[in-house]
N, C-alpha and C positions, 0 to 999 in steps of 0.2 A: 414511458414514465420519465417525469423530471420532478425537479427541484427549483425551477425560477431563477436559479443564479446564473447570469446571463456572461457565456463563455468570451461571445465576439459581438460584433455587428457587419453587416453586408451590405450592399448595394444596392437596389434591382438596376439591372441592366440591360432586361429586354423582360416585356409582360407581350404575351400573343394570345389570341383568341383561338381554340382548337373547339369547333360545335361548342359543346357544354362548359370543359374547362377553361383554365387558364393555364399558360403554361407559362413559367418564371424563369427568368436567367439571376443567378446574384453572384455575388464577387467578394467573397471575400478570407482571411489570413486565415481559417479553418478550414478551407477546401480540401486543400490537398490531403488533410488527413481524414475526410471523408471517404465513405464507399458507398456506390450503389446499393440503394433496398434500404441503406440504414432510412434509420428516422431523424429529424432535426428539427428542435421548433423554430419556427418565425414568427418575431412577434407572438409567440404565445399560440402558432396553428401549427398543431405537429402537420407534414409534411415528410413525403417518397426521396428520396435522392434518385433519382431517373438517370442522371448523366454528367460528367463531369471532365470538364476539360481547364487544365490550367489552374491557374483559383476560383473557375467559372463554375458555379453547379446548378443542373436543370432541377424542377418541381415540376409538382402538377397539383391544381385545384380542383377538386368535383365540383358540382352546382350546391351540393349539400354546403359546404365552403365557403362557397362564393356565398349564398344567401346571408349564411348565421355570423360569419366575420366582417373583419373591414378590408378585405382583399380586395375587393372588387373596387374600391377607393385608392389603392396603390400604384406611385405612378413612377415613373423612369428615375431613376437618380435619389429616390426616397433610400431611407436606412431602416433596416429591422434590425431586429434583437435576436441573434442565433445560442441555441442549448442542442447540444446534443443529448441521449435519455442516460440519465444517470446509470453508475457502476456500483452495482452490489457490494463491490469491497471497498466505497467511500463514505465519507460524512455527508448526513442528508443537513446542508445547510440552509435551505431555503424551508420549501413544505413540501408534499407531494402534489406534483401537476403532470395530469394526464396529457395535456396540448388540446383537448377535447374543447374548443372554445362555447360557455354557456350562451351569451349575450354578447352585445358591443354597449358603451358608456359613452357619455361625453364629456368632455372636462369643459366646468363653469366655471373656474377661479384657479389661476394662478398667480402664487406670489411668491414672490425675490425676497427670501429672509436672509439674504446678505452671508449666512452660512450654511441655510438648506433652501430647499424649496418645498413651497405648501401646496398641493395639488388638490380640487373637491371635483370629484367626479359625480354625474348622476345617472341612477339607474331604471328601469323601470320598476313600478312598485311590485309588480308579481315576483319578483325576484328576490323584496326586500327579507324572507325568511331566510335566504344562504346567506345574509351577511352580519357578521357582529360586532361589536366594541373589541377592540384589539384582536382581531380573528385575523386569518391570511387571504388574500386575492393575488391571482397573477394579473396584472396590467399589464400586456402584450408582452406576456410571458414573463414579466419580472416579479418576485417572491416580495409583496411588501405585507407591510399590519394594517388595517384601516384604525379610524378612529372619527369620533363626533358624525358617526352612524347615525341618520335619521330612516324614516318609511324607503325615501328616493337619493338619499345625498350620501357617500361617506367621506373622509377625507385621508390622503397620504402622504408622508414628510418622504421627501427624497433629500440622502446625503448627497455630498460633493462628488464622491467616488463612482455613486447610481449613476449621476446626472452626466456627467464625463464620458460613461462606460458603456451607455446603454442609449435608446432611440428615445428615451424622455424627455430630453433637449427640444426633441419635436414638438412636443406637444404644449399647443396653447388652448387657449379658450376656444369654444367649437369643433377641438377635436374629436374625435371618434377613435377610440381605443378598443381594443378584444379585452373581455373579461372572462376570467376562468375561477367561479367560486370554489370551494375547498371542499374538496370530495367527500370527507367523511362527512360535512355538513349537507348535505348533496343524499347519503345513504339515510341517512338521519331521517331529515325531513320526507322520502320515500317512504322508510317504515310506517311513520308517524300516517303516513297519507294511506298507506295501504290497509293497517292496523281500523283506522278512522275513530 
């Protein structure tokens, strides 16, 4: 379990093909206080800590993974966005996020407002029930609010501090992001489905 607010960011430093998975090296100033077994998201895909040398820490991908995220699109020298799972005796400042990745988006518009940035990402429309006018989404695993919500489109303001802090900087038009809609929104729309 997390919360979106995004601790560090890391490296990849070696991506290997093992059969099905993938296995990941990344690099960075959270390592050391890592341990094996824990869980940590990347980008928003919770993720094994397998091994860990140095500031270097190993993962592993299933195929389940590879399919439903943008891993498989990650390549040497990229940055991701590391969370470790939130602590029972902290503030939940973001939202609650599983690392369970729903879908991947793409971002069609971004703009330099000189003091944030305006991100409009789109999604497929079977999805458009988990999303709402100032509701929460993780965007490779960062905590933000949407807004001007259509069937396929929403849009996201990134402060100065996100954009500095996190692997947002990466993304421009045509990218490909992991989305993680809002879980209660998520049990909700089940009910509703199962209920009929």
């Amino acid at each position: 379990m997390f919360t979106g607010i995004i601790e560090s960011t890391g490296k990849i430093m070696s991506i290997e093909q093992e059969h099905h998975n993938l296995v990941l090296q990344i690099e960075s100033p959270i390592t050391t206080e890592l341990k094996i077994d824990q869980s940590v998201a990347h980008n928003g895909i919770c993720l094994t800590i397998t091994h860990i040398e140095g500031a270097i820490h190993t993962v592993c991908a299933v195929k389940e993974t590879i399919d439903k995220t943008t891993i498989s699109h990650w390549k040497i020298g990229n940055i991701v966005n590391l969370e470790r799972c939130m602590q029972l005796n902290g503030r939940l400042d973001g939202h609650i996020v599983q690392g369970h990745v729903d879908s991947t988006a793409v971002c069609t518009k971004r703009t330099d407002l000189e003091q944030n940035w305006l991100f409009t990402f789109e999604i497929s429309p079977s999805f458009s029930h988990l999303i709402i006018e100032k509701g929460s989404v993780s965007i490779n695993g960062t905590s933000l609010t949407c807004f001007n919500v259509t069937l396929t489109t929403f849009d996201v303001t990134i402060i100065p501090y996100t954009f500095e802090h996190t692997s947002i900087a990466e993304v421009f038009e045509g990218t490909f992001v992991n989305i993680e809609f809002d879980v209660i929104g998520k049990y909700i729309a089940r009910m509703k489905e199962v209920e009929g």
